[in-house]
C-alpha positions in Angstrom: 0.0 0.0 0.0 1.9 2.9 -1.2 1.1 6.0 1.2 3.5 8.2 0.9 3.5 10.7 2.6 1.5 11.9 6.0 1.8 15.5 7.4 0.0 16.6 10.9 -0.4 19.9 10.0 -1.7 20.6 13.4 -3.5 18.4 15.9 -6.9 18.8 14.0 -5.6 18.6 10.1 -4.2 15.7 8.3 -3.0 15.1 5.1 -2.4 12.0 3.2 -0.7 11.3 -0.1 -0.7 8.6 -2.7 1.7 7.5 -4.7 -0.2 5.5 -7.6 1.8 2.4 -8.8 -1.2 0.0 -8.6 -3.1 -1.6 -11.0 -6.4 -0.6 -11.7 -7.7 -4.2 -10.6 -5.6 -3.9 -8.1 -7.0 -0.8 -6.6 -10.5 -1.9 -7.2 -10.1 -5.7 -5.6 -10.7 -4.6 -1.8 -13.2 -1.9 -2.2 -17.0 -1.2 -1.2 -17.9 1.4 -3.7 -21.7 2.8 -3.6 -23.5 2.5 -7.0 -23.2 6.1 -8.0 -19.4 5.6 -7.2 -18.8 2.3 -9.4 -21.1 3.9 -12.2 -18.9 6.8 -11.9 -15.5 5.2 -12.1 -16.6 3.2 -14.9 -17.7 5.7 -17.2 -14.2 7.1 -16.9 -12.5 7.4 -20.4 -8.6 7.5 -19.0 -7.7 4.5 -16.7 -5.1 7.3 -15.3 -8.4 8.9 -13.7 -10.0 5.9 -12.5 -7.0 4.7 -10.7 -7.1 8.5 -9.1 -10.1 8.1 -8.1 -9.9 4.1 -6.6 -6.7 5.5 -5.1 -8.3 8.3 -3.1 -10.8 5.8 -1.6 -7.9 3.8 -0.3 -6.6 7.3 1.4 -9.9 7.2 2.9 -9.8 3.8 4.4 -6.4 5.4 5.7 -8.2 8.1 7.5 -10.3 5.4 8.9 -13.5 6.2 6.1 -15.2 4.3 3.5 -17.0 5.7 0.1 -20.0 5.3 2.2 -19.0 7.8 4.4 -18.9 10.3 1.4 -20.5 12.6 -0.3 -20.8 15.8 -3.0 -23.2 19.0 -2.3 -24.3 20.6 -5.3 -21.2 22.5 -6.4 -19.6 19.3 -6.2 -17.7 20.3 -3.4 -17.2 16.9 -0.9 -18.3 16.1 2.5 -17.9 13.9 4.9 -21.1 12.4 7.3 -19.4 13.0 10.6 -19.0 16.8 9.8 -15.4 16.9 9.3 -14.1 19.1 6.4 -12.5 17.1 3.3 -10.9 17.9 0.1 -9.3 15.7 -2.5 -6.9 15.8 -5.7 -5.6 13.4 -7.8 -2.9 14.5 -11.0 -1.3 11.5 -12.8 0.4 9.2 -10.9 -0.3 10.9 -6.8 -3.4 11.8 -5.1 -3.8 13.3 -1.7 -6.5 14.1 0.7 -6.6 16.7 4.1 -9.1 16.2 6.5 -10.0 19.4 9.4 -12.5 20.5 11.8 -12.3 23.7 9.5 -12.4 24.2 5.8 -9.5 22.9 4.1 -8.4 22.5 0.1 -5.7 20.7 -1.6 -4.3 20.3 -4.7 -1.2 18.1 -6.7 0.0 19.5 -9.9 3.0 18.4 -12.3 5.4 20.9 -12.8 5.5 22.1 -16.5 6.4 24.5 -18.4 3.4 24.9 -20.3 1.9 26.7 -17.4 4.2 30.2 -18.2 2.2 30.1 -21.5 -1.3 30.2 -19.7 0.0 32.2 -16.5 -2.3 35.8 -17.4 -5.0 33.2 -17.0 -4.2 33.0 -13.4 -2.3 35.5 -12.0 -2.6 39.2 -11.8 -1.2 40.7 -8.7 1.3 37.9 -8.2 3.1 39.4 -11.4 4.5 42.0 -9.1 6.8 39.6 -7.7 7.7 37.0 -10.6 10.2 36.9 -13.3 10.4 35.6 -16.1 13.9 35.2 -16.0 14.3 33.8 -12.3 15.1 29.7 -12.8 12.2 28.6 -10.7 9.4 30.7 -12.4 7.8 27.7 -13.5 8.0 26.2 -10.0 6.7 29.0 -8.6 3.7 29.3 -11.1 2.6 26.2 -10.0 2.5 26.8 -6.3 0.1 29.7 -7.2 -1.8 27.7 -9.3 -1.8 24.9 -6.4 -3.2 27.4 -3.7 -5.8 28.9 -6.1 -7.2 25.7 -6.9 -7.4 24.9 -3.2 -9.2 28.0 -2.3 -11.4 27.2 -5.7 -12.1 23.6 -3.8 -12.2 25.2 -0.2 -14.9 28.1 -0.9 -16.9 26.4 -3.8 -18.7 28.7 -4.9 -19.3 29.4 -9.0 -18.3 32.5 -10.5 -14.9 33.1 -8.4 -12.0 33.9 -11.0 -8.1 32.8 -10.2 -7.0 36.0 -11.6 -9.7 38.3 -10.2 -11.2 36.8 -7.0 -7.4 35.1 -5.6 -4.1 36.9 -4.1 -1.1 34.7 -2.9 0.9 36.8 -0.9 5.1 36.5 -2.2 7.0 33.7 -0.8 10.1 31.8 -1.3 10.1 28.4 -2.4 11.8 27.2 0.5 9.3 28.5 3.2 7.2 26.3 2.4 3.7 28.4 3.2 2.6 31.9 2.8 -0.9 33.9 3.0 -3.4 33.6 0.3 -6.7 36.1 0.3 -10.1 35.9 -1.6 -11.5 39.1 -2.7 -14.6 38.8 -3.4 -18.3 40.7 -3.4 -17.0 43.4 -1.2 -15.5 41.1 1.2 -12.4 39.6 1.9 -11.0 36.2 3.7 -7.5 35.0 4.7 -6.0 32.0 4.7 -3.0 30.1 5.6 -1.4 28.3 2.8 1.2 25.5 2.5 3.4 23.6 -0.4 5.7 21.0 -0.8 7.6 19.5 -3.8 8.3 15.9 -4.6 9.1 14.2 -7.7 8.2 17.1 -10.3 5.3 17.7 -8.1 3.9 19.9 -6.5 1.2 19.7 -3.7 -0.5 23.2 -2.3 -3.0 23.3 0.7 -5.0 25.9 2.2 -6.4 26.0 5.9 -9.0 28.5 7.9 
């Protein structure tokens, strides 16, 4: 069972991460999936994405959970029955999962250089402190990418913009967390945000 990594962010926030090496049978062999679940994962196209998705159940049985125990509101933002907040990502071949008692997001990308070329997408103020030039530009486009998407996943709400609604404070790659803020309809909310690399990864997460 590859797990590999575990962080206690504090005593009431966990996060797990996967490494996927499994086969999809594999994956699938010890699970209790609900209907809508096994419907789901069976209508996926890319066998990458359904062993993301069996791999994030088996990060729940980690945590103690089964698919029973989750669910999606209608944003498709997940829940857990017992109240505790949960968010979920899966790129390629890692997924990971954080579990609070306050609202939480996560999010794994793989570090490309591709993402310079669709950076005005995504960031606006954060241009005041990047360059073009610096050697980890790239890196440090996806850590702002990484904590957007996890205050996308953490507030839910349709309409929000990366570019508009988001504002990751400057940071150095090797702190390893900085502030992030949403501005949006007149009001605003901060947030603590962390990152880690690992493999050409990167994995962002965002906590209340």
């Amino acid at each position: 069972m590859p797990l590999y990594k575990t962080i206690h962010q504090n005593p009431q926030t966990t996060i797990k991460i996967w490494k996927i090496t499994e086969s999809y049978d594999v994956l699938m062999e010890p699970l209790d999936l609900k209907p809508n679940s096994l419907e789901r994962v069976l209508g996926m196209k890319s066998e990458l994405h359904q062993r993301g998705f069996l791999s994030v159940r088996h990060l729940l049985r980690d945590f103690g959970y089964t698919d029973q125990d989750l669910y999606y509101d209608a944003n498709g933002k997940p829940h857990l029955k017992d109240g505790k907040h949960i968010s979920i990502t899966h790129s390629f071949t890692f997924s990971g999962v954080i579990i609070s008692d306050s609202e939480v997001g996560i999010d794994i990308e793989m570090q490309r250089d591709k993402i310079a070329i669709i950076a005005k997408k995504f960031v606006d103020y954060e241009f005041n402190y990047l360059s073009k030039n610096d050697e980890d530009y790239v890196k440090k486009l996806t850590v702002i990418w990484g904590i957007k998407e996890s205050l996308y996943k953490l507030f839910a709400t349709p309409g929000m913009l990366f570019r508009e609604h988001f504002l990751v404070i400057p940071f150095m790659l090797n702190d390893g967390e900085t502030i992030a803020w949403i501005d949006y309809k007149n009001k605003k909310y901060r947030y603590q945000t962390f990152f880690l690399e690992f493999e050409g990864f990167t994995c962002a997460y965002v906590t209340t």
